[in-house]
C-alpha positions as CSV (number, residue, x, y, z in Angstrom):
1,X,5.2,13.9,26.2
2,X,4.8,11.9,29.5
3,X,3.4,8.2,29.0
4,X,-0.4,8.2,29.9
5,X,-1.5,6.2,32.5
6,X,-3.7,3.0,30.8
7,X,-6.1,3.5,33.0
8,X,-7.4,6.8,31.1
9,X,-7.5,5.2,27.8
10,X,-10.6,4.2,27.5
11,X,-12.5,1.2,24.9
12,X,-14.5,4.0,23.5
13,X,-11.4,6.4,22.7
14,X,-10.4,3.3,21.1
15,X,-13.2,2.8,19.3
16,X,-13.2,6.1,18.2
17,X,-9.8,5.6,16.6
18,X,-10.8,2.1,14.8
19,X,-12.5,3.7,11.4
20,X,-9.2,5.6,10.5
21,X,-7.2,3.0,11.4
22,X,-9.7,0.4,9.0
23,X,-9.7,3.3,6.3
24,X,-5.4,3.3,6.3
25,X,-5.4,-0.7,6.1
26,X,-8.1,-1.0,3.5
27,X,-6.3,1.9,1.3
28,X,-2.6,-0.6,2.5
29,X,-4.7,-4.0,1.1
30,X,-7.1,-2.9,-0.8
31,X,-9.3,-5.9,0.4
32,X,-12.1,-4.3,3.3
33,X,-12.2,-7.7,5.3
34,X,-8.4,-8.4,5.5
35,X,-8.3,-4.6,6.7
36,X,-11.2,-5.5,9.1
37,X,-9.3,-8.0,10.7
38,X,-5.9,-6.1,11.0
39,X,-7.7,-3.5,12.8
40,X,-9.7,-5.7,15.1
41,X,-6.1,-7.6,16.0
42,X,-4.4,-4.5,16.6
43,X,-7.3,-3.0,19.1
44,X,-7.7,-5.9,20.8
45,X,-3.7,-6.0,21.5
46,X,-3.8,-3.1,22.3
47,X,-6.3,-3.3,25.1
48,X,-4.5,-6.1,26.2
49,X,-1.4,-3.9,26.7
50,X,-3.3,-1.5,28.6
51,X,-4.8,-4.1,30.7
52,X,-1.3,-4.8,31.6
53,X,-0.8,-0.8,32.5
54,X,2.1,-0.9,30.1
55,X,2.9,2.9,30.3
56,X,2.5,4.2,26.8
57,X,3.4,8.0,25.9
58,X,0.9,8.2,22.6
59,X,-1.9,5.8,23.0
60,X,-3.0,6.3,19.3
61,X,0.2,6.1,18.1
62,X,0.9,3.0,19.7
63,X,-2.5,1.5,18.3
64,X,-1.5,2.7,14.7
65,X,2.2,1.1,15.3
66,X,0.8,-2.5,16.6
67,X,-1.3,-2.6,13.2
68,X,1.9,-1.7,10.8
69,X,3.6,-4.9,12.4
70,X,0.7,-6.7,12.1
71,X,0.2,-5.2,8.2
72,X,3.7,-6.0,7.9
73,X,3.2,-9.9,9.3
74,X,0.3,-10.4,6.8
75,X,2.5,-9.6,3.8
76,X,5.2,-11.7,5.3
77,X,3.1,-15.0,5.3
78,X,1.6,-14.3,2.1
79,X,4.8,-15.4,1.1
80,X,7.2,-14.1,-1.7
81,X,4.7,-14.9,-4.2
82,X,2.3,-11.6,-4.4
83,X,-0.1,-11.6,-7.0
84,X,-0.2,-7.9,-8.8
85,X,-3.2,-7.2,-10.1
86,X,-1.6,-5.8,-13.7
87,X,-5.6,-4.3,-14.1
88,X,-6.4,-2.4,-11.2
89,X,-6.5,1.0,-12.8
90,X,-10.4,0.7,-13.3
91,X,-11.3,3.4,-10.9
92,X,-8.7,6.3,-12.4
93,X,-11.6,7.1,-15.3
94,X,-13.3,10.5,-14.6
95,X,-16.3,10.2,-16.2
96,X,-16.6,14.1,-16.4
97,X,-13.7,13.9,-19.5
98,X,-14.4,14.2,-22.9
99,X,-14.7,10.9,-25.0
100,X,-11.3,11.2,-26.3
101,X,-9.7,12.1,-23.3
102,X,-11.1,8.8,-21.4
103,X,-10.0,6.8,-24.7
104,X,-6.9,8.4,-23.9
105,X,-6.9,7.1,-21.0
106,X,-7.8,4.0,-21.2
107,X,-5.3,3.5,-23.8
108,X,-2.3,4.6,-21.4
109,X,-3.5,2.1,-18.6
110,X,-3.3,-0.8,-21.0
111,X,0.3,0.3,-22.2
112,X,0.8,0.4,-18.9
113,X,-0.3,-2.7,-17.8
114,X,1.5,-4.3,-21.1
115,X,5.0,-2.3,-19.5
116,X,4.8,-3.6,-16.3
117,X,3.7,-6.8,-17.0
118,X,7.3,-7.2,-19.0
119,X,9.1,-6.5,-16.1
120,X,10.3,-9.5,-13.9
121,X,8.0,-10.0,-10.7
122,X,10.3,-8.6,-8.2
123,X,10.6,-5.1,-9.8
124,X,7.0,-5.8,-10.7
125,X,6.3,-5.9,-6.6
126,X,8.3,-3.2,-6.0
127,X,6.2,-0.7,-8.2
128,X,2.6,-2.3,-7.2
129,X,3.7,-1.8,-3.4
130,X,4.9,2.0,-4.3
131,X,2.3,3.0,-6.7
132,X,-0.5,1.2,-5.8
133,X,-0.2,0.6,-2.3
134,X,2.0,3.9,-1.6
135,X,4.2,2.6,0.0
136,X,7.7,3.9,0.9
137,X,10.7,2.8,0.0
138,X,11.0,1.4,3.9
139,X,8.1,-0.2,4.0
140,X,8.7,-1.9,0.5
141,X,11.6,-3.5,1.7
142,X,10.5,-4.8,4.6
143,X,7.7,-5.9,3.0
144,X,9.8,-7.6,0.1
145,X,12.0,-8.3,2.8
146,X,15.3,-6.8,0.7
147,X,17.2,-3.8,1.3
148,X,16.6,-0.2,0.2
149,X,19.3,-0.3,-2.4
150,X,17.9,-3.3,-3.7
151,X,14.2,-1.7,-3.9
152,X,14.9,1.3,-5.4
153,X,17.1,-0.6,-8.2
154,X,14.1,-2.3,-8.7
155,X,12.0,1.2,-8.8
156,X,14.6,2.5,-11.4
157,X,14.2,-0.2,-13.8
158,X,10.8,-0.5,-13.8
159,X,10.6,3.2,-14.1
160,X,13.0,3.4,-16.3
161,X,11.8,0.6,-18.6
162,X,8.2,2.5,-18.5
163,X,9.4,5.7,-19.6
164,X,11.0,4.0,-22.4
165,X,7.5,2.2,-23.6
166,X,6.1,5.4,-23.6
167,X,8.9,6.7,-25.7
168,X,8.5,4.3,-28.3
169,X,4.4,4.1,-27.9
170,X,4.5,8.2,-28.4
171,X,7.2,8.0,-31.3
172,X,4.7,5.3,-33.3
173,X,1.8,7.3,-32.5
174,X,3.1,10.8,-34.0
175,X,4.1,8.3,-37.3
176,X,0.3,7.0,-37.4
């Protein structure tokens, strides 16, 4: 694709682009005013890049790119010390399920919660950022600022030491 002249990007195309952009940060954060932010910083350098007719091949592409470095830069002065929310399953109830079913449910997320919160807080990290957050492997580690073979040792255990607390939950439930 050629680069686009900056000139034909307009604020209104831009504009137009913003509420996607907001929606993929909030779902990133999960906090609607960080996102907010993010998304205002990133238009706004990106304007300032085509008020310096920078020649860019996929405008909206370019937009969504400036806010993943800026997404990344927020995590990075967070600091090393993320707090996981251990009880953010609260929206995963469907209300449509029978009684049982939801106390089911509910019972899983607190084993859950009681798994991970075992785990020490880098592997902890690791599966917030990929489960919660969805994050990819990439993205955890530059995030976490580690290396992939260090993240996905960190998936493996956590996952590993999950599957094993559902082993034993399951084994002392069929004995109940």
């Amino acid at each position: 694709m050629a680069a686009v002249p900056a000139r034909i990007v307009t604020g209104q195309l831009v504009a137009d682009w913003a509420p996607t952009l907001r929606n993929q940060l909030r779902t990133r954060l999960g906090c609607p005013a960080d996102a907010d932010d993010l998304a205002q910083e990133a238009c706004a350098k990106f304007l300032q890049a085509q008020r310096a007719n920078k020649p860019i091949r996929n405008p909206r592409a370019y937009l969504f790119r400036i806010a993943h470095h800026l997404l990344y830069h927020h995590y990075a002065h967070r600091g090393r010390g993320m707090q996981v929310p251990l009880s953010d399953c609260g929206g995963l109830v469907d209300q449509a399920a029978a009684v049982e079913t939801q106390a089911a449910d509910a019972f899983r997320r607190e084993w859950i919660n009681d798994a991970v919160a075992e785990l020490p807080p880098k592997c902890r990290e690791a599966l917030y950022l990929r489960w919660r957050k969805g994050y990819r492997v990439d993205e955890i580690a530059e995030a976490m600022e580690l290396s992939r073979g260090m993240v996905k040792k960190y998936l493996a255990r956590g996952l590993a030491h999950c599957r094993e607390r559902l082993a034993n939950t399951d084994q002392q439930t069929d004995a109940a």
